[in-house]
C-alpha positions in Angstrom: -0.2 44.0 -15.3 1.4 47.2 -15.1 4.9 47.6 -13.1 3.4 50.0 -11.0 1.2 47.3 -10.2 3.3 45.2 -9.3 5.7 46.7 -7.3 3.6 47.2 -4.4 2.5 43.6 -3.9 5.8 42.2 -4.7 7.2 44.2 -1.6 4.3 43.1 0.5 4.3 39.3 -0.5 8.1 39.6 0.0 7.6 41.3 3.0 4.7 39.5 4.9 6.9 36.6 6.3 9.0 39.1 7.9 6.7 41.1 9.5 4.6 38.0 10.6 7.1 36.5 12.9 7.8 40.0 14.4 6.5 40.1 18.2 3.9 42.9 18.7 0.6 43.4 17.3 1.0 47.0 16.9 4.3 46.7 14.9 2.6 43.9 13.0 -1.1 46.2 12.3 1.4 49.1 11.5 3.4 47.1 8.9 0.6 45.6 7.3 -1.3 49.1 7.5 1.7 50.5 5.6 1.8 47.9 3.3 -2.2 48.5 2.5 -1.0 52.7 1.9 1.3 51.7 -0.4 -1.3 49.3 -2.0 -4.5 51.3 -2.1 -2.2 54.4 -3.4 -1.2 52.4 -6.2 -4.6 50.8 -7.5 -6.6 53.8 -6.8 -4.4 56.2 -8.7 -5.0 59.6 -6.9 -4.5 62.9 -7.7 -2.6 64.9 -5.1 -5.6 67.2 -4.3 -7.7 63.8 -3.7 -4.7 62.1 -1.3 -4.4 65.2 0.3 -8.5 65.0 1.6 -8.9 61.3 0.8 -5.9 60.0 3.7 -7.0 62.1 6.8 -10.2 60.8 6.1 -9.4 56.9 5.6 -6.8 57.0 8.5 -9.3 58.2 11.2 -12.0 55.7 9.8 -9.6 52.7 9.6 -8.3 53.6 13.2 -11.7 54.0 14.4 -13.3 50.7 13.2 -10.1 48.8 14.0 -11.0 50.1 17.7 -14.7 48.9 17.5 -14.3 45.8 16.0 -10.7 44.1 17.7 -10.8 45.8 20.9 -14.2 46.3 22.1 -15.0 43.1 19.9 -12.2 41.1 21.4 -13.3 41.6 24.9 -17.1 40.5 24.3 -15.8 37.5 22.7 -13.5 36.3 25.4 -16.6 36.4 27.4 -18.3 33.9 24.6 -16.7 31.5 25.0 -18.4 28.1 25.7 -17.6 27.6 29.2 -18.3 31.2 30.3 -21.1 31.3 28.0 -22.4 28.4 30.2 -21.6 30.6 33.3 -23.9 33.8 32.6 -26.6 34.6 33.9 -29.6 35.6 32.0 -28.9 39.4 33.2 -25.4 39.5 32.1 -26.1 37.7 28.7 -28.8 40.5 28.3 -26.2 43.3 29.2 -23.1 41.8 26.6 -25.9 41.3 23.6 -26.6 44.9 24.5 -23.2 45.9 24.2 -22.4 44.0 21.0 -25.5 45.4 19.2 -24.6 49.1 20.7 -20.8 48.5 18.8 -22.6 46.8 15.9 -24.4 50.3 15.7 -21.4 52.5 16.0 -20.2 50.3 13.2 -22.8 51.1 11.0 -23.3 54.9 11.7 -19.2 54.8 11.7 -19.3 53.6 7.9 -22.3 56.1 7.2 -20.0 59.5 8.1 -17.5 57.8 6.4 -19.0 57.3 2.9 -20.5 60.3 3.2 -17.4 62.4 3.8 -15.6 60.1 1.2 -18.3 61.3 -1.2 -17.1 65.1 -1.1 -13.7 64.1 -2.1 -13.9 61.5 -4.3 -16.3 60.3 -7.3 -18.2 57.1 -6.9 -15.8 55.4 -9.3 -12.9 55.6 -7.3 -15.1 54.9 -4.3 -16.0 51.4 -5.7 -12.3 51.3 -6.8 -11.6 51.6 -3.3 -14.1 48.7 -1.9 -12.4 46.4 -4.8 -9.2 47.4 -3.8 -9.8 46.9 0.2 -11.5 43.5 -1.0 -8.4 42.4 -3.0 -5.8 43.4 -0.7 -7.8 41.6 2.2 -7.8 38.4 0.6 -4.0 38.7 -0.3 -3.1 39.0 3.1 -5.6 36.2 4.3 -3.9 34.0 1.4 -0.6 35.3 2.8 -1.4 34.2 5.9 -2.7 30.5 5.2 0.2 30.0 2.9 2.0 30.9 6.2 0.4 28.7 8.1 0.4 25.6 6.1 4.4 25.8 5.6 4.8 25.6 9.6 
């Protein structure tokens, strides 16, 4: 494995620990997103032209599905739960499927704009690079994360 490499996931499997007992979520998503930068930079190997087009263009994706999927997310499943679940009525079950399948469609047409304005920047090597790469890093902070959780 090359040093440059391995720089990058040392300082985030060094760093994890640290930013996992901080106290906000923000600080915590902003850490870990900088960590992913740093990460995805590395293992995709980018020219400066393609950071400069490929960044703007991740960022506002990556902020934009973090919104659909933990915030608006977050609230219909706090109404799932069993005992409210139990509690609907047939209208408002009707009216949060609605509202889960309209986010699961901004979602989709989300991703669409996305690959397709990833597309004019970079070839589709480096865009399966960058699925592999997203893939990888997720599971390292997942493992990260159990590791965590089975010390304490």
């Amino acid at each position: 494995m090359k040093i440059k490499n391995i720089l990058p996931l040392l300082l985030f499997l060094t760093s994890f620990s640290f930013f996992a007992q901080n106290g906000k979520i923000d600080e915590k998503r902003e850490k870990i997103k900088a960590f992913k930068v740093s990460f995805l930079t590395t293992e995709l190997e980018l020219t400066s032209t393609e950071a400069e087009k490929f960044w703007p263009i991740y960022n506002a994706y990556d902020d934009k599905q973090f919104d659909l999927k933990h915030l608006k997310m977050k609230t219909y499943l706090r109404k799932l739960n069993d005992d409210n679940i139990n509690n609907l009525s047939e209208k408002d079950a009707v009216t949060l499927l609605s509202q889960i399948e309209s986010t699961d469609k901004e979602l989709y047409v989300l991703r669409e704009k996305y690959m397709a304005s990833l597309k004019k920047v970079l070839s589709a090597k480096k865009i399966l690079k960058l699925k592999k790469s997203e893939d990888d890093f997720n599971r390292k902070l997942l493992q990260q994360y159990r590791d965590k959780a089975g010390k304490d």
